[in-house]
GULUM-490609 format. One record per residue (C-alpha): x, y, z; residue number from 1. Coordinates in Angstrom, 3 decimals, decimal comma, m for minus. Layout:
// residues N
px=X&py=Y&pz=Z&num=NUM
...
This chain:
// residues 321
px=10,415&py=8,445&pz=m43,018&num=1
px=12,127&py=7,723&pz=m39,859&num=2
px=9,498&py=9,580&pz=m37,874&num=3
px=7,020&py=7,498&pz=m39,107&num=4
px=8,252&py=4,231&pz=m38,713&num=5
px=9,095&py=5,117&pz=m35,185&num=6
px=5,777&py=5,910&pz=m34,681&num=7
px=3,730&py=3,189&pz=m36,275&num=8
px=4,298&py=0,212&pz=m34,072&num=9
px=3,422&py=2,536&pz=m30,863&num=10
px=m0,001&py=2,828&pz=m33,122&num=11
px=m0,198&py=m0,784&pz=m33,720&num=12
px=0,251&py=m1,221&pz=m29,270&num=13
px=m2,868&py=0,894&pz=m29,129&num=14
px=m4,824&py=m0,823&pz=m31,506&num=15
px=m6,630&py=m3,972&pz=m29,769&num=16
px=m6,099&py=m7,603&pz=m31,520&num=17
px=m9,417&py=m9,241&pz=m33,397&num=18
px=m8,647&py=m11,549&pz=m30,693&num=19
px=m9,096&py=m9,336&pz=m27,849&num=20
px=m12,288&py=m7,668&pz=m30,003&num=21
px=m14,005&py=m10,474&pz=m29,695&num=22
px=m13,676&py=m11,143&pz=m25,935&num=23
px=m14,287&py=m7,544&pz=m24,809&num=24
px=m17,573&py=m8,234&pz=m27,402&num=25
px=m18,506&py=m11,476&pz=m25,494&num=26
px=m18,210&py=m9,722&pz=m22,400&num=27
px=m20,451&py=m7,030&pz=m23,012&num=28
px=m23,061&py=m9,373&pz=m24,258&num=29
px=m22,709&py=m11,291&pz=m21,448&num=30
px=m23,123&py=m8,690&pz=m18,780&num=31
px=m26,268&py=m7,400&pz=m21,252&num=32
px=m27,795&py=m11,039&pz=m21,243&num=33
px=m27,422&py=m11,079&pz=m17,204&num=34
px=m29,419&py=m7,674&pz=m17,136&num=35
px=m32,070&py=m8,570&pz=m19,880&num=36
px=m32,485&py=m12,028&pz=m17,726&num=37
px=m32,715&py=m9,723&pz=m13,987&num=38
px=m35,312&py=m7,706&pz=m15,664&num=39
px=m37,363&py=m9,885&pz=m17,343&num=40
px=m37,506&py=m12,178&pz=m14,157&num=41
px=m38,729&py=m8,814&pz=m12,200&num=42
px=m41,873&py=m8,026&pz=m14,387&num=43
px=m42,457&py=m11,773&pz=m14,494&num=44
px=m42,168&py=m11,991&pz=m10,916&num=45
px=m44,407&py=m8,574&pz=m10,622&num=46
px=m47,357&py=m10,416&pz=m13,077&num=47
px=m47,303&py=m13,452&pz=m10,747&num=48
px=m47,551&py=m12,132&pz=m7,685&num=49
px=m50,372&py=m9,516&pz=m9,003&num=50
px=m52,108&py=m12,605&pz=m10,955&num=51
px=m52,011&py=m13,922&pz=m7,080&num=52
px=m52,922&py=m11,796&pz=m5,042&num=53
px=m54,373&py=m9,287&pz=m7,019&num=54
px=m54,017&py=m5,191&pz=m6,017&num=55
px=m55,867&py=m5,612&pz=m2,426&num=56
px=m54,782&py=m6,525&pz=0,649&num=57
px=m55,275&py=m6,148&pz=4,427&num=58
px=m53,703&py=m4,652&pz=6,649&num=59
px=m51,601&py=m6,236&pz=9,273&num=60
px=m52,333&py=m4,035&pz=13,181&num=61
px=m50,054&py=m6,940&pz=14,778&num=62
px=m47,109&py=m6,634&pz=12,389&num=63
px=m44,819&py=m4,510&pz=14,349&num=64
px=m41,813&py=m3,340&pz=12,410&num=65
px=m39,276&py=m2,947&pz=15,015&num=66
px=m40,089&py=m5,560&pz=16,917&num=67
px=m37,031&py=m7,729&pz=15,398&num=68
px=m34,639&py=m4,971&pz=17,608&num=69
px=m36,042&py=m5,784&pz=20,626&num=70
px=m33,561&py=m7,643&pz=22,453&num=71
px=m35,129&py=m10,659&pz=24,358&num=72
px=m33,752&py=m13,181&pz=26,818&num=73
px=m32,265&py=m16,430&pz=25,204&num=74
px=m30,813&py=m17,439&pz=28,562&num=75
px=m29,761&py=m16,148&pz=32,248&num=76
px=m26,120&py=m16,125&pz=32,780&num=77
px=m26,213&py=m15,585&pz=36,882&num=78
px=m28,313&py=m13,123&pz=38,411&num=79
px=m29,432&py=m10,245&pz=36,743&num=80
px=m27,052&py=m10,801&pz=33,581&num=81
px=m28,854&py=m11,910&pz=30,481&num=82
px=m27,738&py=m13,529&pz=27,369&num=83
px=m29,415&py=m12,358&pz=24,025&num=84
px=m28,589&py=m11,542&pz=20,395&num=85
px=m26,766&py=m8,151&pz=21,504&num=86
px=m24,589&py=m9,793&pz=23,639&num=87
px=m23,959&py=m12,780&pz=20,820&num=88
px=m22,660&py=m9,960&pz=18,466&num=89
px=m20,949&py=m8,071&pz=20,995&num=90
px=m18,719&py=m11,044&pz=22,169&num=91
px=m18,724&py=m11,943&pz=18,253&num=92
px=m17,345&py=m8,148&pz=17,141&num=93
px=m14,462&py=m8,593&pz=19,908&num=94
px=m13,470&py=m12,017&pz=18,525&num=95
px=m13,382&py=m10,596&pz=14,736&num=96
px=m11,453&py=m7,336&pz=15,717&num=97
px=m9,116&py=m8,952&pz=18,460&num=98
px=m8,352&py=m11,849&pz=15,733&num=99
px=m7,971&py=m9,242&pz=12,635&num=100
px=m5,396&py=m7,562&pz=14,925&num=101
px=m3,315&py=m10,150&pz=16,399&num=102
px=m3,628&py=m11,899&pz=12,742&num=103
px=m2,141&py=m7,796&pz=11,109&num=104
px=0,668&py=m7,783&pz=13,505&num=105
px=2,006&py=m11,741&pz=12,626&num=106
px=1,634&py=m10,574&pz=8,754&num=107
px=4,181&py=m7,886&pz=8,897&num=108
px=6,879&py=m8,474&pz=6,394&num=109
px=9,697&py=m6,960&pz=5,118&num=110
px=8,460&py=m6,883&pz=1,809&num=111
px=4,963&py=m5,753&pz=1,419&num=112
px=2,191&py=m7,803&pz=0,441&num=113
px=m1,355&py=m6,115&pz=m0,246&num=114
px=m2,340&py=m6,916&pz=2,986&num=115
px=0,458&py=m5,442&pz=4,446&num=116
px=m0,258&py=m2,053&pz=2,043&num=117
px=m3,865&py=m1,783&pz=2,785&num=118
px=m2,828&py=m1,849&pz=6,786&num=119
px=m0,199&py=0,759&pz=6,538&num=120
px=m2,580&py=3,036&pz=4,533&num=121
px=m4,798&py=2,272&pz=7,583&num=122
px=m2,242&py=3,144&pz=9,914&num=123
px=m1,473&py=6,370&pz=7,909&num=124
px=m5,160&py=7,180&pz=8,098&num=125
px=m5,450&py=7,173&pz=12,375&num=126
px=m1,640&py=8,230&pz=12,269&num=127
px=m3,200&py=11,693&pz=10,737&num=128
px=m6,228&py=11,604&pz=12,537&num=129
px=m4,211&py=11,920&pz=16,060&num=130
px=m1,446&py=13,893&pz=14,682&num=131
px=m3,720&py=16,500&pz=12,972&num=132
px=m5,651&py=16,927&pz=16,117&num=133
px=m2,941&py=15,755&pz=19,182&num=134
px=0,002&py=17,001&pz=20,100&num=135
px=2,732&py=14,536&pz=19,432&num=136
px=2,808&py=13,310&pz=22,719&num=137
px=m1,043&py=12,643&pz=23,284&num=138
px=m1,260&py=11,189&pz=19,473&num=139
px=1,460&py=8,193&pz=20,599&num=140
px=m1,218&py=8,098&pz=23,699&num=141
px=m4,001&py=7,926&pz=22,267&num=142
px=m3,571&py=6,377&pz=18,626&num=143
px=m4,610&py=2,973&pz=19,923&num=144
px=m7,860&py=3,639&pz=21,314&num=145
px=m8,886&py=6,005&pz=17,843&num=146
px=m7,744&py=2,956&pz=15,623&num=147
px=m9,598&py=0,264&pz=17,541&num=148
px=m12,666&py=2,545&pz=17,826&num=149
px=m12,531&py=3,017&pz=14,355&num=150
px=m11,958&py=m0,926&pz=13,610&num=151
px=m14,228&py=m2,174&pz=16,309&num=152
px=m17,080&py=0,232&pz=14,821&num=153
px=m16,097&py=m1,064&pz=11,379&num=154
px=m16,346&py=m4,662&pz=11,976&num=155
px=m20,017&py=m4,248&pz=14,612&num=156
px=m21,262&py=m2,053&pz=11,355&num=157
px=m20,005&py=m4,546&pz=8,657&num=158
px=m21,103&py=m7,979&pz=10,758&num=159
px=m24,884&py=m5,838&pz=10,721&num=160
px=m25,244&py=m6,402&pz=7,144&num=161
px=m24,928&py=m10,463&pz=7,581&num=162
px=m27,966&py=m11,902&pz=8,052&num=163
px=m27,863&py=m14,445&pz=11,071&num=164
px=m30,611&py=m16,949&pz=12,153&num=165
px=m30,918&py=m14,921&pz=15,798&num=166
px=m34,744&py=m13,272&pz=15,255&num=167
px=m36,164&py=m15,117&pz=18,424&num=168
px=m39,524&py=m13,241&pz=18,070&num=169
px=m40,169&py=m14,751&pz=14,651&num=170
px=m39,371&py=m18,674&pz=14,280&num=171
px=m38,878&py=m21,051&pz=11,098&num=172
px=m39,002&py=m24,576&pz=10,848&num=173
px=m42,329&py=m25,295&pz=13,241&num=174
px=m41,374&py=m22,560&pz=15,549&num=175
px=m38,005&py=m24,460&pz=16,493&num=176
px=m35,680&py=m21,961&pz=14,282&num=177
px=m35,102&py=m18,442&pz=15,155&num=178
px=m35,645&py=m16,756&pz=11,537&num=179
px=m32,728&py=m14,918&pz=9,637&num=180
px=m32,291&py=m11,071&pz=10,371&num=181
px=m29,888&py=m7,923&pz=9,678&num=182
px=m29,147&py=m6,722&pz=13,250&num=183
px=m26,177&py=m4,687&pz=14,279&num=184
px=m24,775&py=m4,075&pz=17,950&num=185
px=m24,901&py=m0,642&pz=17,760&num=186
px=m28,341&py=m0,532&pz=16,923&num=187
px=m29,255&py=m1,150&pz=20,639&num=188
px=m28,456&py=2,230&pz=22,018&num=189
px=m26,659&py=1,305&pz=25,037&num=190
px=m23,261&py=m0,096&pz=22,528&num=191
px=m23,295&py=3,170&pz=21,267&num=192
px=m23,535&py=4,969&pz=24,568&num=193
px=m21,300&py=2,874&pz=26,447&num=194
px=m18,762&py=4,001&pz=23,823&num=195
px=m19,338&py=7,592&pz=23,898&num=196
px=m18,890&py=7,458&pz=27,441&num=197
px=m15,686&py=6,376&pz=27,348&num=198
px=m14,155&py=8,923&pz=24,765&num=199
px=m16,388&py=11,731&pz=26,574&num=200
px=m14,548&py=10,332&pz=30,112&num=201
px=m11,052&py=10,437&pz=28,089&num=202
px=m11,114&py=13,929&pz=26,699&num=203
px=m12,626&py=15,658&pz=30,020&num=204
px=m9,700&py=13,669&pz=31,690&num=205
px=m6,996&py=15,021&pz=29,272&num=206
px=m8,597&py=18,589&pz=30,031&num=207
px=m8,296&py=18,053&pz=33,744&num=208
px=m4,949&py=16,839&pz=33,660&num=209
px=m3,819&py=19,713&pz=31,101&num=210
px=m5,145&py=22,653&pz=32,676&num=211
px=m6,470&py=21,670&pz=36,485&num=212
px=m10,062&py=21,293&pz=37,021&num=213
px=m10,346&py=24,874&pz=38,037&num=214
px=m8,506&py=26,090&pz=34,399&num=215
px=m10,470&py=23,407&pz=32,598&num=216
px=m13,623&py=25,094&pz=33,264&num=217
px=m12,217&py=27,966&pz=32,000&num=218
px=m10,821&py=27,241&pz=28,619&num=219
px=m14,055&py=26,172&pz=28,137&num=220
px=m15,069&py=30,021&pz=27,248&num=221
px=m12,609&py=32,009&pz=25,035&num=222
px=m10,366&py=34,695&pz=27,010&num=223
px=m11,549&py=37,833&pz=26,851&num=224
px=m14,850&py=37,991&pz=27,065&num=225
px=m16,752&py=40,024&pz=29,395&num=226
px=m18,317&py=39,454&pz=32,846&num=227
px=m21,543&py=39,774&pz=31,760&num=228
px=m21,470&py=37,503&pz=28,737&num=229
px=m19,152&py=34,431&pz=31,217&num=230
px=m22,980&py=34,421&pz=33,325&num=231
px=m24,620&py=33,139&pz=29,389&num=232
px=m21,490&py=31,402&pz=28,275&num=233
px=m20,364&py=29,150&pz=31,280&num=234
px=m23,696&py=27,312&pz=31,008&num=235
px=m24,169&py=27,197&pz=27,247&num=236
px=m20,219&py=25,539&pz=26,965&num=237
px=m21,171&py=23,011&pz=30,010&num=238
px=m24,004&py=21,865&pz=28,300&num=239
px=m22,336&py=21,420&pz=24,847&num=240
px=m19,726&py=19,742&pz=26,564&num=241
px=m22,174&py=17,096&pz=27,942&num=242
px=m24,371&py=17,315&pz=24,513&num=243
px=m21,058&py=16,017&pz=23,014&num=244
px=m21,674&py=12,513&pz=24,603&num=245
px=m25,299&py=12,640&pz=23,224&num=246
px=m24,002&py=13,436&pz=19,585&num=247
px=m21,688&py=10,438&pz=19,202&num=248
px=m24,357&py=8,063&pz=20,862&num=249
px=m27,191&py=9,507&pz=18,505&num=250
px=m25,295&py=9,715&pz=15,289&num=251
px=m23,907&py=6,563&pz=15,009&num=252
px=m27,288&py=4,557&pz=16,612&num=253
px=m29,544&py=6,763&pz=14,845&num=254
px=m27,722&py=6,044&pz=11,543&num=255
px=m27,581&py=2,534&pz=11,920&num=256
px=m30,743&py=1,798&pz=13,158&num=257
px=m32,726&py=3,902&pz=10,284&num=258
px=m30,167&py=2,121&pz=7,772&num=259
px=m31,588&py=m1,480&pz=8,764&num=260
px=m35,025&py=m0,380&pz=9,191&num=261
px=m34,963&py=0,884&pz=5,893&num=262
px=m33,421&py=m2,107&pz=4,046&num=263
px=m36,391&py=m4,526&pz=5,984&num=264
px=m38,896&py=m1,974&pz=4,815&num=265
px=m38,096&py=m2,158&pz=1,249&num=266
px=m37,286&py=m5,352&pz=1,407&num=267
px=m40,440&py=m6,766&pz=2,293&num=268
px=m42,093&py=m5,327&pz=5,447&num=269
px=m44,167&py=m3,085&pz=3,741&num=270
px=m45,877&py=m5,940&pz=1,711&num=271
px=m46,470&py=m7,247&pz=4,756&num=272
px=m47,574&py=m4,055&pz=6,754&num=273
px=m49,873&py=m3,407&pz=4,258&num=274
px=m50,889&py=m6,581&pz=3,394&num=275
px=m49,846&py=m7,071&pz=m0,393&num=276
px=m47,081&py=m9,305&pz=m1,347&num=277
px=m46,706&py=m7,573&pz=m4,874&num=278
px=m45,224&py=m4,564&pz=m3,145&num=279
px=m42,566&py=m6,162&pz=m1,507&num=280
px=m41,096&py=m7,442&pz=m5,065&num=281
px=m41,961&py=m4,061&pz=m6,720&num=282
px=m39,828&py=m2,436&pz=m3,564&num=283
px=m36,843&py=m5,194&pz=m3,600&num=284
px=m34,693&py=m3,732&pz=m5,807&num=285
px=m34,698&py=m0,326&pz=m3,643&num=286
px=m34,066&py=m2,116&pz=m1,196&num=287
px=m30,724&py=m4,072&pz=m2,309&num=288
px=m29,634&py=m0,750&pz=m3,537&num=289
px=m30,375&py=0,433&pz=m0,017&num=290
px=m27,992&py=m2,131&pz=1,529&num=291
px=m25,413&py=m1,948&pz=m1,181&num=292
px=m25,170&py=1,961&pz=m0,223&num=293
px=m25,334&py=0,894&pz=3,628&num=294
px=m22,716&py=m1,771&pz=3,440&num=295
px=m20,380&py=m0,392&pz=1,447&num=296
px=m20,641&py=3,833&pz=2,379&num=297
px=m22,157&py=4,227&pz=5,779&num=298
px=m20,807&py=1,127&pz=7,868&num=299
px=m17,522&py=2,789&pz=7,490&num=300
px=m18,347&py=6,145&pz=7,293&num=301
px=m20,083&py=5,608&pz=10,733&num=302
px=m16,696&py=4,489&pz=11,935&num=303
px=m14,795&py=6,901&pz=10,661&num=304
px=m16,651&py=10,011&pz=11,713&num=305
px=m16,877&py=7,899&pz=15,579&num=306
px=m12,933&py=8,080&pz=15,468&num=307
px=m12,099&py=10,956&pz=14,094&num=308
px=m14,391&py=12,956&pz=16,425&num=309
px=m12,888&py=11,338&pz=19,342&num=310
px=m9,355&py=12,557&pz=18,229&num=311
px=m10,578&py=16,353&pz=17,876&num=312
px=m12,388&py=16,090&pz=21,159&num=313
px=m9,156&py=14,956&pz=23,552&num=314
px=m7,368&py=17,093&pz=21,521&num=315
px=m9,362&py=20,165&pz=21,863&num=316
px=m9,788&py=19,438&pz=25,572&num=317
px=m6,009&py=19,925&pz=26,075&num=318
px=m6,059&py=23,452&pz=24,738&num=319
px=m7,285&py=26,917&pz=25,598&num=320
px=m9,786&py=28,807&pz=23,408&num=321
């Protein structure tokens, strides 16, 4: 008898109140109205458009789809220095990191907010990233420049999914307006290769200093190996070396770039291509789903893959094969 009274008010715990039936009931139906409501606006949006325009179209030879990602002159600063919408989010990407920084290191408390959680598990995240890779020494060295890559990337990738009134080729308003676009920094290949350069600079400088350049060259190829084979090797480990400042400038412009160019294809450019407006709402909802995946996976994905490469790269250049 004792064993069951002891155990029937843990029951009753489990057990949720009419109360707190009904709520969890409204809730559902709530969230199943919102979806019944999203779909029937899409096939009534779908008849409308195809009651409109019907299933033919023309197609559009001017409409060119990268055109948007063209980067033209708003302005000339002095001389041959232009200002345009890749500088604008350049200079805007600084301000956000520099000012997420500065604000991190006030926040710091002795008892830890979320904030203060989510940095350290940050900081625990590059902290392993050097560590793993570095030896102690070169991870204190070099863990700024992996975590600011990483957060400079983030916040370039994440600002790319705003949409911003700086598309100077198309205009709104009587032509007076530049129109709204999705446009990232490192979608213009030269942010991403200006930033390979520099890790591809620091871990052939590490190398140098570690070995000599003379003993550089040769960790390059494992000890070991034959006369004959150094004559094949030497040149194939040169060229991946310099291949390695192609890979991070491809991957993360390459990614970004087909990642917008997607979302403005699905969300609308092929109705225009093609000349009929029903396919751009019968492609919309690919295309949110498309920037949901974008925005929330591969902005920081991107990143992290940027920085973590650039820790296994200075610290591989520091050691012999």
């Amino acid at each position: 008898m004792t064993t069951l009274q002891a155990e029937t008010p843990t029951e009753n715990k489990n057990e949720l109140s009419p109360q707190q039936e009904a709520n969890a009931k409204a809730g559902m139906s709530v969230v199943k109205k919102v979806g019944l409501l999203a779909i029937a606006v899409y096939i009534l949006g779908f008849v409308v458009l195809l009651a409109a325009y019907g299933l033919s179209g023309t197609k559009n030879e001017e409409f060119n789809i990268v055109q948007p990602f063209h980067l033209d002159t708003w302005f000339t600063i002095v001389g041959p220095i232009e200002f345009n919408k890749g500088v604008l989010y350049l200079l805007l990407t600084t301000a956000i990191t520099i000012g997420i920084l500065l604000y991190v290191a006030k926040s710091m408390t002795m008892r830890p907010n979320r904030m203060q959680t989510a940095v350290e598990a940050f900081y625990d995240l590059i902290r392993s990233m050097t560590r793993d890779n570095m030896d102690e020494d070169l991870a204190k060295k070099w863990f700024p420049l992996v975590g600011t890559l990483f957060v400079f990337i983030l916040v370039t990738n994440l600002l790319g999914y705003i949409p911003l009134p700086v598309n100077s080729s198309e205009k709104i308003f009587n032509g007076n307006f530049p129109s709204f676009q999705l446009y990232a920094a490192d979608t213009n290949v030269a942010v991403p290769l200006v930033l390979a350069l520099g890790v591809w600079l620091a871990f052939n400088y590490e190398g140098v200093k570690a070995h000599g350049f003379g003993g550089y060259i040769k960790s390059l190829v494992p000890s070991g190996v034959s006369k004959g084979m150094l004559v094949l090797l030497y040149p194939l480990e040169i060229l991946s070396n310099i291949l390695r400042l192609l890979s991070l400038t491809v991957r993360l412009w390459a990614n970004l770039l087909a990642g917008h160019l997607l979302i403005d294809f699905m969300g609308g450019n092929m109705a225009v291509l093609l000349g009929r407006p029903f396919l751009g709402w019968l492609t919309l909802p690919l295309g949110i789903a498309i920037f949901l995946f974008e925005a929330v996976l591969i902005a920081g994905l991107q990143a992290f893959i940027f920085a973590i490469l650039t820790a296994m790269y200075i610290g591989s250049a520091t050691h012999s094969h």
